[in-house]
PLY file of the C-alpha trace (Angstrom):
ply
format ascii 1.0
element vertex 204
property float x
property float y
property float z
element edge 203
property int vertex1
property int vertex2
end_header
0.00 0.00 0.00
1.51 3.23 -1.10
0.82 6.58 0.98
-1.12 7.66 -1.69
-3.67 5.23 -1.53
-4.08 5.76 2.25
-4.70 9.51 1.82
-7.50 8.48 -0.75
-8.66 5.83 1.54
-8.74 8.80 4.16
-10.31 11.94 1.90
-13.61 11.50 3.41
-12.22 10.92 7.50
-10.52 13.93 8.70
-9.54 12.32 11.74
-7.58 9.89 10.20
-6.79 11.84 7.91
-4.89 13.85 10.24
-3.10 10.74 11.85
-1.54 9.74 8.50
0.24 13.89 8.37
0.72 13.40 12.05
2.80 10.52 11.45
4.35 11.91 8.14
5.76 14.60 10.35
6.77 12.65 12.88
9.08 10.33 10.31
10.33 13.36 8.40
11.53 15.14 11.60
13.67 11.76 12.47
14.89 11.09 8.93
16.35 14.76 9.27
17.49 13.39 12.66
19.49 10.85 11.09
21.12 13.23 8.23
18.20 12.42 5.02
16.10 14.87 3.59
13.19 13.51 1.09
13.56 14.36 -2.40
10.62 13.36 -4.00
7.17 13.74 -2.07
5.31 11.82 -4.57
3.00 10.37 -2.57
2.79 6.86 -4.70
6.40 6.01 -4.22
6.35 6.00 -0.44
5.80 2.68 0.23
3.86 2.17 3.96
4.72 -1.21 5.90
1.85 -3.33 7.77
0.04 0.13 7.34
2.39 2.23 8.91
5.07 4.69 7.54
8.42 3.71 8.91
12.18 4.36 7.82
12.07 1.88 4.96
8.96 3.27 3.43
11.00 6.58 2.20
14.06 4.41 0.98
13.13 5.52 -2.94
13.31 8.57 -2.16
16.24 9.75 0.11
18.94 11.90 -0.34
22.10 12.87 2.40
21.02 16.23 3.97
24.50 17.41 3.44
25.24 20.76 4.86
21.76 22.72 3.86
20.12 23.64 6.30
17.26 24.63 4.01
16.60 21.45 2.65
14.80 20.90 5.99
12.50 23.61 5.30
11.77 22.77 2.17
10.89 19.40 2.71
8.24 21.11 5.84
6.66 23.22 3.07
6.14 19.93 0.95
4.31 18.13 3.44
2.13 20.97 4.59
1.22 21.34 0.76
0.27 18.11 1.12
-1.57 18.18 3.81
-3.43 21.27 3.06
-4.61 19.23 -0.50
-5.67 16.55 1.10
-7.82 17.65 3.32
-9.57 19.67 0.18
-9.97 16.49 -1.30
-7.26 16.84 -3.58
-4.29 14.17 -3.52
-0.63 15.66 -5.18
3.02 15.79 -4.61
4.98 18.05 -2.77
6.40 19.46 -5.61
7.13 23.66 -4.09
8.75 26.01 -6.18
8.19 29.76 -5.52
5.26 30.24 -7.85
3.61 27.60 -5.35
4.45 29.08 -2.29
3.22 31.94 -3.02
0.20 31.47 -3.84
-0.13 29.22 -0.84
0.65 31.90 1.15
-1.83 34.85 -0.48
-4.52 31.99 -1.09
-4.32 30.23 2.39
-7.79 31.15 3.81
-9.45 29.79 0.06
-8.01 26.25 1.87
-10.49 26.53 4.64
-13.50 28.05 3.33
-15.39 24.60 4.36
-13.85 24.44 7.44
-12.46 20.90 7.06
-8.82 21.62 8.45
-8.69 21.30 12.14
-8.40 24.46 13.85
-4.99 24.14 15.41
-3.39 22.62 12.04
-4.60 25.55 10.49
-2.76 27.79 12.74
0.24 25.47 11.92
-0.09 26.23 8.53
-0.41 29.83 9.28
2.93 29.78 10.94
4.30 28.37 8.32
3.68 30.17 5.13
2.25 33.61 6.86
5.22 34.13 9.26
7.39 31.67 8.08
8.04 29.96 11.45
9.55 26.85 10.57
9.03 24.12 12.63
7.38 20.78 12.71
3.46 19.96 12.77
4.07 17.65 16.07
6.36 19.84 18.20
3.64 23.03 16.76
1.22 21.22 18.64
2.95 19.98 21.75
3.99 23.31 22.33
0.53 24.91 22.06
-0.79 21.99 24.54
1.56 22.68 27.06
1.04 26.48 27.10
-2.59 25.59 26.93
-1.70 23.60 30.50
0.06 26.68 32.20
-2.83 28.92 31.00
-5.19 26.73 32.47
-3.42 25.93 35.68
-3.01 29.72 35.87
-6.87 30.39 35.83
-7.92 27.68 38.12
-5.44 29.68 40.94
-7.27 32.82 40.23
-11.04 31.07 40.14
-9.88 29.53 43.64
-9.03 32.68 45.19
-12.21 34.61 43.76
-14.28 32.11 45.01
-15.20 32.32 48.60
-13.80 29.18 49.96
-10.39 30.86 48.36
-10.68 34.31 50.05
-11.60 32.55 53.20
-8.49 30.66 52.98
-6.60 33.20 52.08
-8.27 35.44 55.39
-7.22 32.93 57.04
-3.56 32.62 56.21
-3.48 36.55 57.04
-4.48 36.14 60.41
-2.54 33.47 61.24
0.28 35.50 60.25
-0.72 37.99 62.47
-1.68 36.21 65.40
1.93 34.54 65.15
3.34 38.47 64.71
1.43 39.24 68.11
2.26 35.94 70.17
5.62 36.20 70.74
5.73 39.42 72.15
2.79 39.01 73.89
4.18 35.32 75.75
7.34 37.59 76.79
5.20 40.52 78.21
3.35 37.67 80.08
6.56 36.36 81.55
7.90 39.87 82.89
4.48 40.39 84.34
4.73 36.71 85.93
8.52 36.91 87.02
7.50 40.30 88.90
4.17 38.97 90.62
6.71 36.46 91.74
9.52 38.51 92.97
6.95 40.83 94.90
4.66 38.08 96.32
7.03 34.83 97.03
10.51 36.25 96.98
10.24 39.94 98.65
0 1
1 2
2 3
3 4
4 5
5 6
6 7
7 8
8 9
9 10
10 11
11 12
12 13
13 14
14 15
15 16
16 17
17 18
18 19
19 20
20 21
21 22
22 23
23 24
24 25
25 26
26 27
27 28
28 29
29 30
30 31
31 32
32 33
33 34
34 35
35 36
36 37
37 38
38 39
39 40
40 41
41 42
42 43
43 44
44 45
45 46
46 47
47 48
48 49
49 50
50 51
51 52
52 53
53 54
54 55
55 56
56 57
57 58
58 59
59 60
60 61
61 62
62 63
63 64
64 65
65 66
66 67
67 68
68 69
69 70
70 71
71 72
72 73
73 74
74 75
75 76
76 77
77 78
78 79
79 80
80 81
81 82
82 83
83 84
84 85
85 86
86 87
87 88
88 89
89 90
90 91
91 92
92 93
93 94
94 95
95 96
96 97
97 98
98 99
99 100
100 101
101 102
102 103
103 104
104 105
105 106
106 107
107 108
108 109
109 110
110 111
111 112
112 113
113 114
114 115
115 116
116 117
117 118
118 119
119 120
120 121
121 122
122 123
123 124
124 125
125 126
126 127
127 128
128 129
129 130
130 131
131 132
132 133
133 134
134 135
135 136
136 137
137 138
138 139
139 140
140 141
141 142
142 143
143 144
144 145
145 146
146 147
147 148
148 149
149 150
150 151
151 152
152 153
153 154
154 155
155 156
156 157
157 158
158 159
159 160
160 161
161 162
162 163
163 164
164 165
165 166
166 167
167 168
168 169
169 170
170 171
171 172
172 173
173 174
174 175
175 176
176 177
177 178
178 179
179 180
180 181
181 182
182 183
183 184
184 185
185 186
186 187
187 188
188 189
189 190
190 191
191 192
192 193
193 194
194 195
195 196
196 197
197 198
198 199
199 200
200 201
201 202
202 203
């Protein structure tokens, strides 16, 4: 089974859909790992493997990475033409010159006009050919989750603290801290006071 077929097998389910790029990404960030960059992304000569891309699936169409840096990006830009294709229905390679990219980039919204590209991988795609943020569609989206986490972990502080159980808490922490403030002074008054009755009543 060719990756092709699976993204024609997968036009009409988004979700899996998604899972096939998902996985793309995730074997073209470790092939760049490992020194290969992908030279052709024609989609019928990536061979998949018990239905699963893996390093051998890309072996007719490898090159050495060599020392350009850029032939990471390019090979980025190919998949997320890719991607944004096939979830219009439309199965191609990755061919990109600039004539392509550009018109990705002025065009991108037309893409999305039905609303089939999940939100977030939209944004991806945004960063990618609007402000030309490089990066891959996983690490995009791991990122976003775990800023999503702090944000959230953020509000649910401030909801506890608005909420009455929170201020009363909080009241409470304040006037422990102040009763502590007033108690030691307060035991060593007592003891002069006691130490005197003392000396005046037993000793004197």
């Amino acid at each position: 089974m060719t990756l092709y077929e699976r993204l024609e097998d997968n036009l009409n389910d988004k979700d899996e859909l998604t899972r096939t790029l998902l996985e793309f990404d995730y074997m073209l960030k470790l092939l760049h790992n490992n020194g290969f960059c992908i030279y052709d992304f024609d989609p019928k000569k990536i061979i998949l493997e018990n239905g699963k891309l893996t390093f051998n699936s890309f072996r007719n169409v490898l090159n050495d990475i060599g020392i350009s840096q850029n032939s990471k990006e390019i090979n980025i830009y190919q998949l997320s033409k890719i991607g944004l294709m096939s979830y219009n229905n439309i199965i191609t390679d990755g061919k990109m010159n600039q004539e392509h990219f550009d018109f990705i980039r002025n065009n991108l919204e037309q893409f999305n006009q039905n609303g089939f590209i999940p939100e977030d991988i939209y944004e991806y795609y945004e960063e990618i050919f609007r402000r030309l943020s490089i990066t891959y569609l996983n690490d995009y989206l791991n990122k976003k989750k775990e800023e999503l986490s702090i944000n959230q972990n953020t509000i649910v502080k401030k909801k506890v603290l608005a909420t009455e159980v929170g201020r009363a808490l909080a009241k409470e922490d304040n006037e422990n801290a102040f009763v502590n403030i007033l108690f030691i002074p307060s035991m060593i008054a007592l003891g002069y006071i006691i130490g005197l009755i003392i000396y005046v009543f037993v000793i004197k």
